[in-house]
C-alpha positions as CSV (number, residue, x, y, z in Angstrom):
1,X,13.1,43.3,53.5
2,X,15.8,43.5,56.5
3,X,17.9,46.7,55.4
4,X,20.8,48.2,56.6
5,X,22.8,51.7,56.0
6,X,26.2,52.0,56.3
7,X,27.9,55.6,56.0
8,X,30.8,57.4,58.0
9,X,28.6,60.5,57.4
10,X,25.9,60.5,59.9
11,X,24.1,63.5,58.0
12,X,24.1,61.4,55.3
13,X,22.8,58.4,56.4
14,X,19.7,60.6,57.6
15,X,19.1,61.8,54.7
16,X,19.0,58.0,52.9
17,X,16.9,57.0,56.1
18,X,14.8,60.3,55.2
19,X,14.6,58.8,51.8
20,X,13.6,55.5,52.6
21,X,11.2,56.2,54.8
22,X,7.3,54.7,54.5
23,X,8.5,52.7,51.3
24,X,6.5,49.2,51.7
25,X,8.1,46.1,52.6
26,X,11.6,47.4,53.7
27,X,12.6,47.5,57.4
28,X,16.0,49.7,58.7
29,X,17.2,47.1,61.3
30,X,20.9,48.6,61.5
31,X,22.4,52.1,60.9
32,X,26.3,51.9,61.3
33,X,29.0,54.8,60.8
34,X,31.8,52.0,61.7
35,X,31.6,49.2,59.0
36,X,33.2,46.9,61.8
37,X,29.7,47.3,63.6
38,X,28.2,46.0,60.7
39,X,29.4,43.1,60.1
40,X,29.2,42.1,64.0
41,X,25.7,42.7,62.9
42,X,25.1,40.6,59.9
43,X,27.3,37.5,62.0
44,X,24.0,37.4,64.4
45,X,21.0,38.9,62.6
46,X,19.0,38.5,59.5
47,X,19.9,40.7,56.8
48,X,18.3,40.9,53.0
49,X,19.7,44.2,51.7
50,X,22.3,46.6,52.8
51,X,22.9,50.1,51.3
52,X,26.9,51.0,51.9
53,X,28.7,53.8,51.2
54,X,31.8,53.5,48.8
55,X,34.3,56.1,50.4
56,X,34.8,55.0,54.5
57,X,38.2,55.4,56.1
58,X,40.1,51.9,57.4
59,X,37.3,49.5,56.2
60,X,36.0,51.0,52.4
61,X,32.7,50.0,51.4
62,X,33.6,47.6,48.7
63,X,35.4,45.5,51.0
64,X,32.4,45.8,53.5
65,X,30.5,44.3,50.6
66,X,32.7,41.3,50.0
67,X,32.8,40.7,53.9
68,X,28.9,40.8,54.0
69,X,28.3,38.5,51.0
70,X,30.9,35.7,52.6
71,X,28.4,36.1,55.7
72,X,25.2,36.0,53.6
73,X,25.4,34.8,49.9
74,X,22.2,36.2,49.0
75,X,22.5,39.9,50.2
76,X,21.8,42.5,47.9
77,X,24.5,44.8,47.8
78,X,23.4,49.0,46.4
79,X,26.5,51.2,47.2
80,X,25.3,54.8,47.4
81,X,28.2,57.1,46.8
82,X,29.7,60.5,45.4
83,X,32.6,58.9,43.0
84,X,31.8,57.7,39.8
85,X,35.6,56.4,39.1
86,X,34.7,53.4,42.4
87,X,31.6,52.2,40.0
88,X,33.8,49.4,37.7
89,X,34.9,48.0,41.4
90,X,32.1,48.0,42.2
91,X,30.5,45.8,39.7
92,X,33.1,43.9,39.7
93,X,32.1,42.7,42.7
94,X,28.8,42.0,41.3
95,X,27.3,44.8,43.5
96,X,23.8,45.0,42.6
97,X,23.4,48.2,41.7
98,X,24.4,52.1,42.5
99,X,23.0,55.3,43.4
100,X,24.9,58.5,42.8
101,X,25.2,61.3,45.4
102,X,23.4,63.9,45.5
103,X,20.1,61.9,45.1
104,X,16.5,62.4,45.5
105,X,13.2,60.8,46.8
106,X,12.6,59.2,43.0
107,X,16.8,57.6,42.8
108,X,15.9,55.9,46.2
109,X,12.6,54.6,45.2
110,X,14.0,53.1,42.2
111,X,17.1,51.3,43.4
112,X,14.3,50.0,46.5
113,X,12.0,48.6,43.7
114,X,14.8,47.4,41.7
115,X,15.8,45.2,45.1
116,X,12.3,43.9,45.3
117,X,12.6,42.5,42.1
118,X,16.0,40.9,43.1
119,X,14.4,39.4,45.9
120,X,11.9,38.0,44.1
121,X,14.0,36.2,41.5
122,X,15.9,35.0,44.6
123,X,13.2,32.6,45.8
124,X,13.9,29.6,45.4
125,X,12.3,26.4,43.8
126,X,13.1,23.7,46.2
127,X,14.0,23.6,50.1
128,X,14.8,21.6,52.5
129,X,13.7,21.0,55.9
130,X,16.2,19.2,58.2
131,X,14.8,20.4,61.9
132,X,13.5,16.7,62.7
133,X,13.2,14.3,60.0
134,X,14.3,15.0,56.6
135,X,12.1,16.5,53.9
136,X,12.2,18.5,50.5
137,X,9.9,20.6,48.9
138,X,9.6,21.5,45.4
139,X,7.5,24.4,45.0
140,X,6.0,24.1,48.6
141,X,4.8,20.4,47.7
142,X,6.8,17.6,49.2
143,X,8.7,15.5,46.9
144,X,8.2,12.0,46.2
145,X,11.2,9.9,46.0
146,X,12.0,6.2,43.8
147,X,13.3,5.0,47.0
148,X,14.3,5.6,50.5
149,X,17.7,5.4,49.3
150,X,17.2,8.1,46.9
151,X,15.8,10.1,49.7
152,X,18.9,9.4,51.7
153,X,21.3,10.3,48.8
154,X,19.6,13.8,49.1
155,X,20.1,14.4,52.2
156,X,23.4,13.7,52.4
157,X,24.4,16.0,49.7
158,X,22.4,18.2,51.8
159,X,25.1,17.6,54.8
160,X,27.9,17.8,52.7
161,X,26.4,21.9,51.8
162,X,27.7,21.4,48.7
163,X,30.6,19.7,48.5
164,X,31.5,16.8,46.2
165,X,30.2,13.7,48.1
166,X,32.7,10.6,47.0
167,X,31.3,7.5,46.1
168,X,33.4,5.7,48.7
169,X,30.9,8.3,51.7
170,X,28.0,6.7,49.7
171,X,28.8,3.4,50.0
172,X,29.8,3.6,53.5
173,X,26.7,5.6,54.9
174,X,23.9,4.3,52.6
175,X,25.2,0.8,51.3
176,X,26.1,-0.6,55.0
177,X,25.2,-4.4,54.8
178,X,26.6,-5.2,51.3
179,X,28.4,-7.9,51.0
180,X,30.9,-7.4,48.8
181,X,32.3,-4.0,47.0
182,X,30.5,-5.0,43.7
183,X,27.6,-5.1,45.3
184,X,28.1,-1.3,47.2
185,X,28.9,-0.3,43.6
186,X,25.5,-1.6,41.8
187,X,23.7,-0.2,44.7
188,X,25.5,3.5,44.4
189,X,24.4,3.6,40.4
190,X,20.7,2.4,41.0
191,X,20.2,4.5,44.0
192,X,22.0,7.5,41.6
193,X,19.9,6.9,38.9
194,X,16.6,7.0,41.4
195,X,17.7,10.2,42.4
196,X,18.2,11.5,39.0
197,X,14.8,10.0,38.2
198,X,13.0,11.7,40.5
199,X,14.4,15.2,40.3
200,X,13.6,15.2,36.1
201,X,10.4,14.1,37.2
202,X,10.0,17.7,39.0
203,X,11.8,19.5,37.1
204,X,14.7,20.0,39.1
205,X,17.7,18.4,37.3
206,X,19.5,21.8,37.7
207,X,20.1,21.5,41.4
208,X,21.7,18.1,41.0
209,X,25.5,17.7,39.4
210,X,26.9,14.2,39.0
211,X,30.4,13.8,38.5
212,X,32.9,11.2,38.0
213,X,33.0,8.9,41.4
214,X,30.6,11.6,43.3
215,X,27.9,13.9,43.4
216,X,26.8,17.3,45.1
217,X,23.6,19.7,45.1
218,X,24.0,23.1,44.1
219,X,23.8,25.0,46.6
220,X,22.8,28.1,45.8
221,X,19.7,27.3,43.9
222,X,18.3,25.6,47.2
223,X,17.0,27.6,50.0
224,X,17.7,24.8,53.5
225,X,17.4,25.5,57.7
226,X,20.3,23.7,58.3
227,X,22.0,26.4,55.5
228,X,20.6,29.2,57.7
229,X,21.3,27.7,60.9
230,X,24.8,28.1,60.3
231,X,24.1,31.7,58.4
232,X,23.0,32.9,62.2
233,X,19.6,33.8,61.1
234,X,17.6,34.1,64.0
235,X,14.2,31.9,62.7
236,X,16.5,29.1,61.8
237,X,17.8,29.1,65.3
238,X,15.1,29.4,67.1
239,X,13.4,26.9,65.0
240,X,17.0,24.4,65.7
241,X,15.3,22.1,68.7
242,X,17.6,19.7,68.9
243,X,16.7,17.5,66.6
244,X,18.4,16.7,62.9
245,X,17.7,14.9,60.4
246,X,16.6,12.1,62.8
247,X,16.6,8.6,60.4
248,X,19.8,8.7,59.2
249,X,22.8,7.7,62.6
250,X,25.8,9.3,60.0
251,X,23.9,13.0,60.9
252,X,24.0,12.6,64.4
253,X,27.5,14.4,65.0
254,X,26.8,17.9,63.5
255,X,23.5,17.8,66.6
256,X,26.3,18.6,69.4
257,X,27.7,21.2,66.9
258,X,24.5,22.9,66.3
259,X,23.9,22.6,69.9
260,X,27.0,24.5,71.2
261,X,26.7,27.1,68.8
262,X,23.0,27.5,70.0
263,X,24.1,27.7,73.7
264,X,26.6,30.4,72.7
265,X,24.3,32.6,71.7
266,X,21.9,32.8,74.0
């Protein structure tokens, strides 16, 4: 688990390194007195867990926290801290969970095994592979769609991240050819209801919401490269070759985008 410590105390933030040292399956890739350099950070490197102070001049750690989960949805959030009275702010912003200074070996183990668990519960069910052609996986096991059209409805929810996809966009990217309106329409509800079909077939009706005149995924219970692409984790970047969901033409435009933000970061 990628961790970093943020504290305007340096002697501090020794001491929590001190702590954490030699615990299994967590890696200090970033110490930071200056939240700032924290962030700049998390924009370009993968980062599971971070361990903020509460109390910073300028940038305080709650609003580090907020700035870190618009960067990475995921991240668990521990704030490590000497006020009890920050603790309902805090959880209000669904921090994960707190560790009162002064603390010892045993506090630090804990709140460590307690992210473990969090990480855990994270993983998710299905995911999606864009890099090339298109493909889900439910459980590690590719899924098996009605239809190519189903498949297609998939991925582009997948495109959209998220957002409502109208049914005038599905008629116009997956029902080219029709003949009349009535007939984009007839084809939108089958290919809808092959979708639906084959997600209650695996179990996965949860990640699917259908709504009057459109459709999305949900988001965050799908784990996706094109997702982390754009997160800046290094793997999905590295992994980016140029290629995107290569059979459907309507997914060609986000390749220059994906392109240029590769080029800039080199």
């Amino acid at each position: 688990m990628k961790t970093i410590l943020v504290d305007d105390m340096a002697l501090d933030m020794q001491l929590l390194e001190r702590k954490c040292a030699d615990v299994p399956d967590f890696e200090i890739v970033g110490k930071f007195t200056d939240p700032a350099a924290a962030i700049a950070f998390a924009q370009s490197n993968e980062v599971d867990f971070a361990m903020l102070d509460i109390d910073m001049p300028g940038m305080n750690g709650i609003e580090l926290a907020m700035r870190l989960r618009r960067l990475r949805r995921d991240i668990i959030i521990v704030f490590v801290t000497a006020h009890p009275r920050f603790a309902v702010e805090a959880f209000r912003m669904k921090a994960d969970y707190m560790v009162f200074k002064p603390f010892d070996r045993d506090d630090i183990l804990d709140v460590l095994e307690r992210a473990k668990l969090l990480q855990s519960r994270q993983q998710k069910r299905v995911s999606f592979h864009t890099f090339g052609s298109f493909e889900m996986l439910a459980d590690g096991r590719p899924v098996r769609f009605h239809s190519a059209k189903a498949k297609e409805l998939m991925a582009l929810c997948v495109y959209y991240e998220g957002r409502n996809v109208g049914i005038h966009d599905i008629i116009e990217h997956l029902c080219e050819g029709s003949e009349s309106k009535t007939a984009g329409n007839t084809g939108y509800r089958r290919t809808i209801k092959e979708l639906t079909d084959t997600l209650k077939a695996c179990g996965l009706e949860e990640i699917f919401v259908r709504e009057r005149g459109s459709c999305r995924i949900r988001r965050e219970l799908v784990s996706c490269d094109y997702y982390d692409f754009w997160a800046g984790k290094p793997d999905a970047v590295a992994r980016f070759d140029g290629r995107f969901m290569s059979d459907y033409a309507w997914a060609e435009p986000a390749i220059y985008r994906m392109c240029e933000k590769k080029r800039l970061r080199r």
